[in-house]
KOLTI-253512 format. One record per residue (C-alpha): residue in one letter; residue number from 1; x, y, z. Coordinates in Angstrom, 1 decimal, always signed. Each point is the difference from the previous one (the first is absolute). Example, Ala and Ser with C-alpha at 12.3 -4.5 7.8 and 13.67 -1.06 7.14 Angstrom:
2
(pt A,1,(+12.3,-4.5,+7.8))
(pt S,2,(+1.4,+3.4,-0.7))
This chain:
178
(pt X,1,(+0.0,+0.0,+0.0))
(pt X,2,(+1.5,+3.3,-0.7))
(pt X,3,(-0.2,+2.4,+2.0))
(pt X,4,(-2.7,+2.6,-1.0))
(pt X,5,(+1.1,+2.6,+2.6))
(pt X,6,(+3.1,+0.7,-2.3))
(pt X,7,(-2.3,+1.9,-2.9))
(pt X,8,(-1.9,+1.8,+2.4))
(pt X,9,(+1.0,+3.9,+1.1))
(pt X,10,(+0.9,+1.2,+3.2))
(pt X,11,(-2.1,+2.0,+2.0))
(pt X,12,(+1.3,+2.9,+2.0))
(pt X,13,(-0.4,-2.2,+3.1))
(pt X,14,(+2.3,-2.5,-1.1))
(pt X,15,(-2.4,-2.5,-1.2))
(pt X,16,(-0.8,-1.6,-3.5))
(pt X,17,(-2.9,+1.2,-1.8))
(pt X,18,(-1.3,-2.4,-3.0))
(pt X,19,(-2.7,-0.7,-2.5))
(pt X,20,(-1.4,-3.4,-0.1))
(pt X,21,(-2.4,-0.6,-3.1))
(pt X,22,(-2.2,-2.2,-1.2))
(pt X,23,(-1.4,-2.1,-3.1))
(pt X,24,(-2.4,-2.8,-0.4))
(pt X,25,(-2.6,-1.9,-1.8))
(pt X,26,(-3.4,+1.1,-0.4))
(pt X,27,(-3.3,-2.4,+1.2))
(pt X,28,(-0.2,-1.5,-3.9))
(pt X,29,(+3.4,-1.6,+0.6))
(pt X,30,(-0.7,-1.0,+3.5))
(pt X,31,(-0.6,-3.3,+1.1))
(pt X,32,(-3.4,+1.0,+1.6))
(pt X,33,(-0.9,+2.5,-2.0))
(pt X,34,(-1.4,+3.0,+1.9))
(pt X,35,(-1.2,-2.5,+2.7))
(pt X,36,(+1.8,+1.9,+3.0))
(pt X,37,(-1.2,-2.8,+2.5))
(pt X,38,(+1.8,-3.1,-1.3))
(pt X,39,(+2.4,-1.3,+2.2))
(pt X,40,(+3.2,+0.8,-3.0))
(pt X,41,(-1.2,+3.5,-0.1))
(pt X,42,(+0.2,+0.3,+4.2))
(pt X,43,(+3.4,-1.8,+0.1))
(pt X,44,(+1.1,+3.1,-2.6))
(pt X,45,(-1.2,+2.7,+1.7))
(pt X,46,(+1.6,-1.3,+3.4))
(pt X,47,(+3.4,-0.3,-2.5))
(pt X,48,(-0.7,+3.6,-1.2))
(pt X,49,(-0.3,+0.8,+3.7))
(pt X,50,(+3.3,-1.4,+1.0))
(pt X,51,(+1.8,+1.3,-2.8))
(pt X,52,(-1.2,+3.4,+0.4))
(pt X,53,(+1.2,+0.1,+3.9))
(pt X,54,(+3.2,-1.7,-1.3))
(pt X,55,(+0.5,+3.0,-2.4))
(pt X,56,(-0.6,+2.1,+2.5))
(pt X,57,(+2.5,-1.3,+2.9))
(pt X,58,(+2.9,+0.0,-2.5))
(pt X,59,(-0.6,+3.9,-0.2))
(pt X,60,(-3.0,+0.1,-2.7))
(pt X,61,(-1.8,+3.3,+0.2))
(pt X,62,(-1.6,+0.4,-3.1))
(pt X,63,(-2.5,-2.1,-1.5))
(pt X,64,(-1.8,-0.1,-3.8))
(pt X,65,(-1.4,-1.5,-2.5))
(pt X,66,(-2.1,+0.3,-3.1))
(pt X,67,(-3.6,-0.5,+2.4))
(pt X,68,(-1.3,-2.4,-3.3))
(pt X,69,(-2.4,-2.8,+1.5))
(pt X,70,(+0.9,-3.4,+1.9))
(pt X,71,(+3.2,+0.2,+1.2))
(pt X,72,(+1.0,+3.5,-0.2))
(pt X,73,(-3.2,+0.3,+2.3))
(pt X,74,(+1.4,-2.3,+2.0))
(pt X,75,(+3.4,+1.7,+0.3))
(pt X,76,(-1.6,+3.0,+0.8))
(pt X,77,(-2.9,-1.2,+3.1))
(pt X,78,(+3.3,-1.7,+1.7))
(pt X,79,(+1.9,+3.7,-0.4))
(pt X,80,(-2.4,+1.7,+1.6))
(pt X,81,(-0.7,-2.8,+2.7))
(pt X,82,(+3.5,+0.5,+0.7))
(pt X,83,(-0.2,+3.6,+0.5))
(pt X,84,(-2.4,-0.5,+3.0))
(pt X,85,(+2.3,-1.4,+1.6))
(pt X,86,(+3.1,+2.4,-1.1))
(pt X,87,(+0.7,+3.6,-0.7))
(pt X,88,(+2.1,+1.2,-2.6))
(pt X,89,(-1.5,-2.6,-2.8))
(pt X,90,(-0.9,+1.7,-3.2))
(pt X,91,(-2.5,-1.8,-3.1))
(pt X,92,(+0.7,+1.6,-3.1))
(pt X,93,(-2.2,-0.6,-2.8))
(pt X,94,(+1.5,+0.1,-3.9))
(pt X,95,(-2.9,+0.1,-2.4))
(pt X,96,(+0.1,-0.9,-3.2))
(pt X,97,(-2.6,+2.5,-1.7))
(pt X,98,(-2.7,+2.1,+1.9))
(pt X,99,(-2.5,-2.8,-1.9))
(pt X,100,(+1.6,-3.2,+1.7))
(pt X,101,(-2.8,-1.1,+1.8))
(pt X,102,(-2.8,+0.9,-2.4))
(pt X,103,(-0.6,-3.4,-1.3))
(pt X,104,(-0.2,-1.5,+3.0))
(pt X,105,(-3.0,-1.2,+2.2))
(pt X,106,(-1.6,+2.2,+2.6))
(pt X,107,(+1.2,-2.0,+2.9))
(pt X,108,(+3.9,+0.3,-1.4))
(pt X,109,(-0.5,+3.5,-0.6))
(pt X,110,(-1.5,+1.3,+3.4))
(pt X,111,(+2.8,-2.2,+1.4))
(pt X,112,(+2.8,+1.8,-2.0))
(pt X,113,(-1.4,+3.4,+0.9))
(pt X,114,(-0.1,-1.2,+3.8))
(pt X,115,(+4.0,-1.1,-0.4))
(pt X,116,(+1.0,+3.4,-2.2))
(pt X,117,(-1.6,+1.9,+2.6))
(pt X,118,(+2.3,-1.7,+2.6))
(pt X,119,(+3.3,+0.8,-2.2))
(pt X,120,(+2.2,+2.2,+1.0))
(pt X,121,(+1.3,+1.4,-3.5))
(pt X,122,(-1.4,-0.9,-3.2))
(pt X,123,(+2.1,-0.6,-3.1))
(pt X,124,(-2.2,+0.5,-3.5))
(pt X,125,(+2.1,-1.1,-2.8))
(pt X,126,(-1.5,+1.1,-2.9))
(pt X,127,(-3.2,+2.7,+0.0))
(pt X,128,(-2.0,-2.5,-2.1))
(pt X,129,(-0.2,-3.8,-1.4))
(pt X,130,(+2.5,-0.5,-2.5))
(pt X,131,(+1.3,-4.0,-1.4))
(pt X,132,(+2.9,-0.7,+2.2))
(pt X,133,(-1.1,+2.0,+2.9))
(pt X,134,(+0.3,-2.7,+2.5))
(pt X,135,(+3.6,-1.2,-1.1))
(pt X,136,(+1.0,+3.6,+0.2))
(pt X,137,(-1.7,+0.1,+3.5))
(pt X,138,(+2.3,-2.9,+1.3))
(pt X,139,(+2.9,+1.2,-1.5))
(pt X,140,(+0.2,+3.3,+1.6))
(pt X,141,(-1.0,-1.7,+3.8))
(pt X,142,(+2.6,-2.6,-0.6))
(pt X,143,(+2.4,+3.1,-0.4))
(pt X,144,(-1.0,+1.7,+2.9))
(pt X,145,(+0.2,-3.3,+2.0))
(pt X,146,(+2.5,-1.3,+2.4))
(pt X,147,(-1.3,-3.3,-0.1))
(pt X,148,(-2.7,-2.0,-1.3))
(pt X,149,(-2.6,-2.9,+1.7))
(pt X,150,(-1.8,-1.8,-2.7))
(pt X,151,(-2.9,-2.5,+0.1))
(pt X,152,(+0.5,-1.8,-3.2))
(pt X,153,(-0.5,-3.3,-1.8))
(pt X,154,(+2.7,-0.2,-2.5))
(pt X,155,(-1.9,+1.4,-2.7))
(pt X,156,(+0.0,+2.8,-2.4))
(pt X,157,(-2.1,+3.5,-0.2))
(pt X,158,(+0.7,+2.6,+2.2))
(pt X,159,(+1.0,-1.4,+3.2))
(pt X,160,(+2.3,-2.2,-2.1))
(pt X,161,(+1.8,+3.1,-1.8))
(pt X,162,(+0.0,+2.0,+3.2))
(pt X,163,(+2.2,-3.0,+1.5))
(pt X,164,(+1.9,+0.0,-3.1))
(pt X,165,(+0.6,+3.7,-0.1))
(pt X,166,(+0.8,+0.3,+3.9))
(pt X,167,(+2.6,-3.1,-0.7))
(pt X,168,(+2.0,+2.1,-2.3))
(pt X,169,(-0.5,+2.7,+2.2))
(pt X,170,(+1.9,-1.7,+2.1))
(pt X,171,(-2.7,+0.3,+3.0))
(pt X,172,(-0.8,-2.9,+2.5))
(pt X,173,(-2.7,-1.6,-0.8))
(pt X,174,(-1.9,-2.1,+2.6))
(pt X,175,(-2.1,-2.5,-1.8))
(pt X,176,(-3.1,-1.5,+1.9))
(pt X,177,(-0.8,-2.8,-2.5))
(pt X,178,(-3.2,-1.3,-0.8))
């Protein structure tokens, strides 16, 4: 493991100061689906959980990612669970387009206006929807990252070339497999 703390910037009380972001799948290449009670989804969000504090005890301060459904969701809930618990923890949003969640259902969409509303800076890419939006989205956070957590299954699409792009970034990445 290396040792994340290395890429992060001192603060002017000696300590390191670091981003930790985050990619993964969306509920269509989930196991379960968008079935947030089965067991495999739980078992995730505990990992999520853990990996989140994790970040944050090797000197994480900064949290973000892309606040797309399933995972990024995920990321996000366990962030700002965190952050009862401990002060100094910022979520930062990076948004695609001002039209990312148009398409989606109602339930998705109140959700992502509940978790934007609980960000504490908010990144919009691009002022509209243009093709290749999304990539362009992961490529600036991954450039702005310290170090990446992943929930990813091997595959292709975004997460895939996020994981890609952050490995010849040279960034850790910490997987959690599916």
């Amino acid at each position: 493991m290396c040792c994340f703390a290395c890429r992060g910037v001192i603060c002017g009380s000696g300590g390191i100061l670091w981003s930790a972001l985050f990619t993964g799948h969306r509920p269509e290449k989930l196991p379960w689906g968008s079935r947030e009670t089965d067991p495999r989804c739980c078992a995730l969000k505990i990992q999520l959980d853990r990996a989140v504090r994790a970040a944050w005890e090797a000197g994480a301060t900064t949290f973000a990612c892309g606040l797309a459904r399933g995972c990024d969701f995920y990321f996000a809930e366990a962030v700002l669970r965190l952050q009862e618990q401990a002060e100094g923890i910022s979520l930062e949003a990076w948004i695609p387009c001002p039209e990312q969640p148009n398409r989606w259902k109602e339930p998705d969409q109140a959700r992502y206006r509940t978790l934007l509303t609980r960000c504490s800076r908010v990144h919009v890419v691009e002022p509209a929807y243009a093709p290749g939006c999304m990539l362009r989205r992961n490529r600036a956070m991954l450039q702005a990252a310290d170090w990446l957590i992943s929930v990813y299954d091997g595959s292709g699409g975004g997460t895939g070339a996020a994981v890609a792009y952050a490995n010849r970034l040279g960034l850790p990445v910490e997987a959690i497999w599916l």
